[in-house]
FIZARO-584358 format. One record per residue (C-alpha): residue number from 1; residue in three letters; x, y, z. Coordinates in pm, whole numbers. Layout:
(NUM, 'ala', (X, Y, Z))
...
This chain:
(1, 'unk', (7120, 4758, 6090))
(2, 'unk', (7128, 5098, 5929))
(3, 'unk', (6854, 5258, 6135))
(4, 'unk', (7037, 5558, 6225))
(5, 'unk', (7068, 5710, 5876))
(6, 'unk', (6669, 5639, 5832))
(7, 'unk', (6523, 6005, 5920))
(8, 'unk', (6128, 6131, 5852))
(9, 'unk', (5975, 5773, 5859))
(10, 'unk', (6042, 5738, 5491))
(11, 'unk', (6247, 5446, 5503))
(12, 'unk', (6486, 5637, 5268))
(13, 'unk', (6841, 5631, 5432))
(14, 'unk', (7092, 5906, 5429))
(15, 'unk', (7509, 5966, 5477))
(16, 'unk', (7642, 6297, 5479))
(17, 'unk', (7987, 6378, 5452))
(18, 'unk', (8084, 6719, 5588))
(19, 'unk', (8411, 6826, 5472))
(20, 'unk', (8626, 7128, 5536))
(21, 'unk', (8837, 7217, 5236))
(22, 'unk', (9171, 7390, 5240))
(23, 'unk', (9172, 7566, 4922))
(24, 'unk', (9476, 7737, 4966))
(25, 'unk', (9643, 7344, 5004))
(26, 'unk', (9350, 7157, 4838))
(27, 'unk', (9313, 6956, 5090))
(28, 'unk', (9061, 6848, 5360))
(29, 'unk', (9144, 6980, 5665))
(30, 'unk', (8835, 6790, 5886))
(31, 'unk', (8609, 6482, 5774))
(32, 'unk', (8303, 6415, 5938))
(33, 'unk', (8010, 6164, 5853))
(34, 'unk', (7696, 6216, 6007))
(35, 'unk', (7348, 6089, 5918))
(36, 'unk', (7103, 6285, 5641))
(37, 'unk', (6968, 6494, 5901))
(38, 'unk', (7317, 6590, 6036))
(39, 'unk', (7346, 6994, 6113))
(40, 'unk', (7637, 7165, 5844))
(41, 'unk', (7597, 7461, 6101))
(42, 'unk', (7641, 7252, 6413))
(43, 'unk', (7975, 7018, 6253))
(44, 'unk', (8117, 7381, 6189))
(45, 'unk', (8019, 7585, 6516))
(46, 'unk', (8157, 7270, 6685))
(47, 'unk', (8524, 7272, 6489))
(48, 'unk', (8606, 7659, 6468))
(49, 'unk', (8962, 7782, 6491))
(50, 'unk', (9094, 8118, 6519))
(51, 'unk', (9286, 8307, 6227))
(52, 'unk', (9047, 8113, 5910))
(53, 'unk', (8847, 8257, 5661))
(54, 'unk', (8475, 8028, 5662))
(55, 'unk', (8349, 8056, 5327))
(56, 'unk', (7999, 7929, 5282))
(57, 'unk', (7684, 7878, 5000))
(58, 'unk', (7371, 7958, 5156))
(59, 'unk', (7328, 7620, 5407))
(60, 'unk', (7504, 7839, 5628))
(61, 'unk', (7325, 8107, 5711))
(62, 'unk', (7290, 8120, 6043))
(63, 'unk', (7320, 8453, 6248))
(64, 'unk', (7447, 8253, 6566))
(65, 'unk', (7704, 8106, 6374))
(66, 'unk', (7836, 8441, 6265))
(67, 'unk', (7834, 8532, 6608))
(68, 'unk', (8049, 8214, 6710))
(69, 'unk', (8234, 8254, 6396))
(70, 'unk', (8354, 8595, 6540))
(71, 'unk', (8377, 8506, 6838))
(72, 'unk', (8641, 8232, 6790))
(73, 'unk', (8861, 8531, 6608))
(74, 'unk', (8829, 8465, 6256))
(75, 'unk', (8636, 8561, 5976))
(76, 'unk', (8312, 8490, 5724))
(77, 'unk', (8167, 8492, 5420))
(78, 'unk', (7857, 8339, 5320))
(79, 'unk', (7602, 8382, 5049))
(80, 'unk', (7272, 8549, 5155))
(81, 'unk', (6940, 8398, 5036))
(82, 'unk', (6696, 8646, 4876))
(83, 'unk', (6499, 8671, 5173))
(84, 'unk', (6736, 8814, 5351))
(85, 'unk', (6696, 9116, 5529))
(86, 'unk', (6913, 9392, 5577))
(87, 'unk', (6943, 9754, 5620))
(88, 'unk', (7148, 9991, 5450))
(89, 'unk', (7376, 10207, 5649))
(90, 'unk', (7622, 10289, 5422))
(91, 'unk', (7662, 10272, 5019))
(92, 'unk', (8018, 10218, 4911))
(93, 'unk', (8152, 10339, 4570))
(94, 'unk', (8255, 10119, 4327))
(95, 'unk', (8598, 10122, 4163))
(96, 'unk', (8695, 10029, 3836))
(97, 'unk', (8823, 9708, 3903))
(98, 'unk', (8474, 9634, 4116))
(99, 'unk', (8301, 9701, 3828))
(100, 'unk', (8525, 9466, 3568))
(101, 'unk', (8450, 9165, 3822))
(102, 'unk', (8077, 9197, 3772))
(103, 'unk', (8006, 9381, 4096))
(104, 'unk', (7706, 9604, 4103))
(105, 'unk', (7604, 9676, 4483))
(106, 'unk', (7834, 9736, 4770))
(107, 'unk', (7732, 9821, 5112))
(108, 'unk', (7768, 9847, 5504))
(109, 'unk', (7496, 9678, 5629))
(110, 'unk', (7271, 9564, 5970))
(111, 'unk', (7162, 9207, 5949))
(112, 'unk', (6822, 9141, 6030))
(113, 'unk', (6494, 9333, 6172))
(114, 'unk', (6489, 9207, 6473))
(115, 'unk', (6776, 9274, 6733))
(116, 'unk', (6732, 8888, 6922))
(117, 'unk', (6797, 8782, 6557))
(118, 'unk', (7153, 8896, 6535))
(119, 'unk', (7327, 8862, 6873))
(120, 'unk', (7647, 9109, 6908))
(121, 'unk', (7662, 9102, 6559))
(122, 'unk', (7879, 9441, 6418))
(123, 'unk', (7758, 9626, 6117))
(124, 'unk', (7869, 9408, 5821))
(125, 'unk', (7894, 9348, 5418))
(126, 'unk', (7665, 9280, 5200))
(127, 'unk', (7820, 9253, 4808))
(128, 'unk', (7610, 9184, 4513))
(129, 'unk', (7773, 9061, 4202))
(130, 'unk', (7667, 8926, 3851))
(131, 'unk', (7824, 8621, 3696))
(132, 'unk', (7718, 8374, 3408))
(133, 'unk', (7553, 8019, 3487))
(134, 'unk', (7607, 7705, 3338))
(135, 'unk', (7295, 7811, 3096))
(136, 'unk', (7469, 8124, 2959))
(137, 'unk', (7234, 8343, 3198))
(138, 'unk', (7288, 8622, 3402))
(139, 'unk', (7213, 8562, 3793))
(140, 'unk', (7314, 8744, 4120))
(141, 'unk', (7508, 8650, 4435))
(142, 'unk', (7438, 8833, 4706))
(143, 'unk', (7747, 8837, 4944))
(144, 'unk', (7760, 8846, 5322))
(145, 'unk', (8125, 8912, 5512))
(146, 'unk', (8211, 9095, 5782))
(147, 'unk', (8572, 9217, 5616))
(148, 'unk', (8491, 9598, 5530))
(149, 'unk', (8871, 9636, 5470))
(150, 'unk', (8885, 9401, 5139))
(151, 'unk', (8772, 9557, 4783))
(152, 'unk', (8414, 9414, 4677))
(153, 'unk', (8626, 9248, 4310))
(154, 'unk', (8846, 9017, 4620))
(155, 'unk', (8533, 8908, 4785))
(156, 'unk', (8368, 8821, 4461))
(157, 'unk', (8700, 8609, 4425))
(158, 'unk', (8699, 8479, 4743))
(159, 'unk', (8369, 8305, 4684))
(160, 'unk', (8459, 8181, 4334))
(161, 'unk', (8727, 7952, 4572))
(162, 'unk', (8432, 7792, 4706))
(163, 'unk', (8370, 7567, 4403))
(164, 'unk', (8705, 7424, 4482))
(165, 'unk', (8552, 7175, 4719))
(166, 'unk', (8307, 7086, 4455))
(167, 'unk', (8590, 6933, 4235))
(168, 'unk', (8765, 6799, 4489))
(169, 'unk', (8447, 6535, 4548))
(170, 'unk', (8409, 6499, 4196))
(171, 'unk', (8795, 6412, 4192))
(172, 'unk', (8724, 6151, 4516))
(173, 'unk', (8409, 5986, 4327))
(174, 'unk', (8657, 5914, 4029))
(175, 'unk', (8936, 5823, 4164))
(176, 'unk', (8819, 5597, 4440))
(177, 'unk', (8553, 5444, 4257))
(178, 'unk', (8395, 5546, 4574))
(179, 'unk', (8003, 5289, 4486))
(180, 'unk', (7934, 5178, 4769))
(181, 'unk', (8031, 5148, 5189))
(182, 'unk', (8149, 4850, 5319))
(183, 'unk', (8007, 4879, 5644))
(184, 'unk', (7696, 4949, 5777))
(185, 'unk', (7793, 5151, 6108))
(186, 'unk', (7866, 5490, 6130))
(187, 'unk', (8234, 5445, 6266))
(188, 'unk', (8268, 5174, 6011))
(189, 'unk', (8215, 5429, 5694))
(190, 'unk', (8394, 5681, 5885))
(191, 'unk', (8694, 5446, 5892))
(192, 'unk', (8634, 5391, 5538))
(193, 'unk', (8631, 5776, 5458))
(194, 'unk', (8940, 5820, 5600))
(195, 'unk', (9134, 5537, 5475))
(196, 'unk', (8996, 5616, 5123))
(197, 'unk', (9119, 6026, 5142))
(198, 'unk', (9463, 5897, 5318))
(199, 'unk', (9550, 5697, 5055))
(200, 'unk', (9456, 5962, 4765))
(201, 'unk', (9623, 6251, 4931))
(202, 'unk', (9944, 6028, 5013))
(203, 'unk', (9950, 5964, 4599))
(204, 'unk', (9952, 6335, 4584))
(205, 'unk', (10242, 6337, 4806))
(206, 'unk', (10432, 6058, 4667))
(207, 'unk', (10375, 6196, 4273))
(208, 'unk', (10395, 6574, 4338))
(209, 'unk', (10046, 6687, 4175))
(210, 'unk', (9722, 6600, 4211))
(211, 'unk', (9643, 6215, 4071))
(212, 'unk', (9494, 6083, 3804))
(213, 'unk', (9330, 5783, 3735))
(214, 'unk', (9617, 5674, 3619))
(215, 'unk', (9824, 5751, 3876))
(216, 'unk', (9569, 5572, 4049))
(217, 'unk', (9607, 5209, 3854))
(218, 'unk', (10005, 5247, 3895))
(219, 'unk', (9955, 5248, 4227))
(220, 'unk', (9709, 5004, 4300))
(221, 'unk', (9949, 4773, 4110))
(222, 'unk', (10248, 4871, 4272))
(223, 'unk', (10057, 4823, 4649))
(224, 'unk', (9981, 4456, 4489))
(225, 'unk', (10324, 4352, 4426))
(226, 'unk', (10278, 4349, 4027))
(227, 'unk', (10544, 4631, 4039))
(228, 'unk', (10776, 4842, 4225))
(229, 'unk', (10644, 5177, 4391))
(230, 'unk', (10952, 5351, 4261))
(231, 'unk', (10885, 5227, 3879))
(232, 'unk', (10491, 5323, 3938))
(233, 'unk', (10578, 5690, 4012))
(234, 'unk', (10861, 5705, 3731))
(235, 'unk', (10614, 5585, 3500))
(236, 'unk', (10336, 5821, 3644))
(237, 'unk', (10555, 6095, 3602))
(238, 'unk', (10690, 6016, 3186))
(239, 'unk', (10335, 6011, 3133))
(240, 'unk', (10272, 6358, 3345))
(241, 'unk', (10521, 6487, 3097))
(242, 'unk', (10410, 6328, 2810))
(243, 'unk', (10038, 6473, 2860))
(244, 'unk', (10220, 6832, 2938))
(245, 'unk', (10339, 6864, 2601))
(246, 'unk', (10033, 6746, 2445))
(247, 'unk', (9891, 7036, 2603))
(248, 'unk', (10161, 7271, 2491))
C-alpha cells in the first residue's frame, strides 16, 4: 500500500516534506510532500516567483536552477560545497563591519570550468565567512549570490535566516505531536500536512505570537467543548504575561 515511498529496492520507505519558509512572516508559504527520492531542486524550479530572495544550504546547488532562478526575476543565495569551482575575477575589499561579522574572502566570481555548465549565468558572488559550530570550532561557509550590490556582513546575515526553517519543524514536531500519518497515500498525508500547519498557524493568529504547547492544550480543549475559545486565549494570554515577567 505504500509502494511509492519504497525507492532503491531496500524496502526502506521514505516522506519528504519540502517546505518554503517565509522568514520575514515565519510562515510557510508552499507545502509539498513527495516521496524520499523527491527532487528539492525540481519542487523549487517548479514554484518560482518573481521579486523573492531563494536562500539555500548546499542541496541546492544546481547551476540550472540559478539560471531559472534569474530568469523568473528574483534573486539567490546558496551555500557552495568545497568542490566548487570558481574563478576569480575580481577581489573586493573588506570593510570594517565585514570583518566584525567573521568575513574573510569576498569576491566577483565565474561559476564553473566549463561554459555548458553554467548557462547565461552573469559573473557572480562568492563570500567566505567564519562562524562557531555547535562544538565550539571554527568552520567556513562559502557563500554563493548573485547580489554584488549588498555588503559581504548582510549576506553572512542573510544566510544565518536560513536556520529559521529549522525551528520552525522543530516547533511543528512539538506542537503537533506530529508520530505518525494516518494515511497511507500520498494525497492522504498531504491532507494531513495541511490540516496539521492550518490549525497551528490559525493558533498563531487567534493568540497573537507564536504557540506553545500550552497554547496548544487550551485549545485542543476549547475545540472539544471542555471550554470556551474566548476563556482558552484569555488564559493563554495571563500565562504569556506571567512567563514575560519571569523572564524580566
Amino acid at each position: 500500500r505504500i509502494a511509492w515511498a519504497v525507492y532503491n529496492g531496500s524496502g526502506k520507505g521514505n516522506v519528504r516534506l519540502h517546505v518554503q519558509f517565509n522568514v520575514f512572516d515565519a510562515v510557510p508559504d508552499q507545502v509539498t510532500l513527495t516521496d524520499g527520492q523527491g527532487s528539492e531542486t525540481r519542487q523549487l524550479r517548479d514554484s518560482l516567483k518573481a521579486g523573492c530572495f531563494y536562500v539555500g544550504d548546499r542541496g541546492f546547488q544546481d547551476y540550472s536552477l540559478f539560471h531559472d532562478i534569474l530568469k523568473a526575476e528574483s534573486d539567490f543565495l546558496i551555500r557552495l560545497r568545497k568542490t566548487a569551482h570558481t574563478e576569480v575575477l575580481e577581489e573586493r575589499p573588506l570593510t570594517t563591519a565585514d570583518q566584525a561579522a567573521g568575513i574573510r574572502h569576498d569576491a566577483t566570481i565565474r561559476l564553473g570550468w566549463r561554459s555548458n555548465q553554467t548557462p547565461e549565468l552573469p559573473d557572480l558572488r562568492r563570500v567566505e565567512v567564519t562562524f562557531t559550530n555547535r562544538k565550539g570550532k571554527q568552520e567556513v561557509l562559502i557563500l554563493l549570490t548573485n547580489r554584488l550590490d549588498l555588503p559581504a556582513w548582510l549576506i553572512a546575515l542573510i544566510y544565518q535566516h536560513r536556520w529559521q526553517v529549522e525551528l520552525f519543524f522543530r516547533w511543528l514536531k512539538c506542537m503537533a505531536h506530529f508520530e505518525h500519518f494516518f494515511s497511507e497515500s500520498l494525497n492522504g498525508m498531504t491532507l494531513q500536512v495541511y490540516v496539521t500547519m492550518i490549525g497551528l498557524l490559525l493558533i498563531a493568529v487567534e493568540t497573537g505570537a507564536k504557540p506553545s504547547k500550552y497554547d496548544y492544550a487550551l485549545m485542543s480543549a476549547a475545540m472539544s467543548g471542555l471550554i470556551s475559545v474566548e476563556s482558552a486565549l484569555e488564559i493563554a494570554a495571563k500565562r504569556r504575561a506571567e512567563r514575560k515577567r519571569a523572564a524580566e
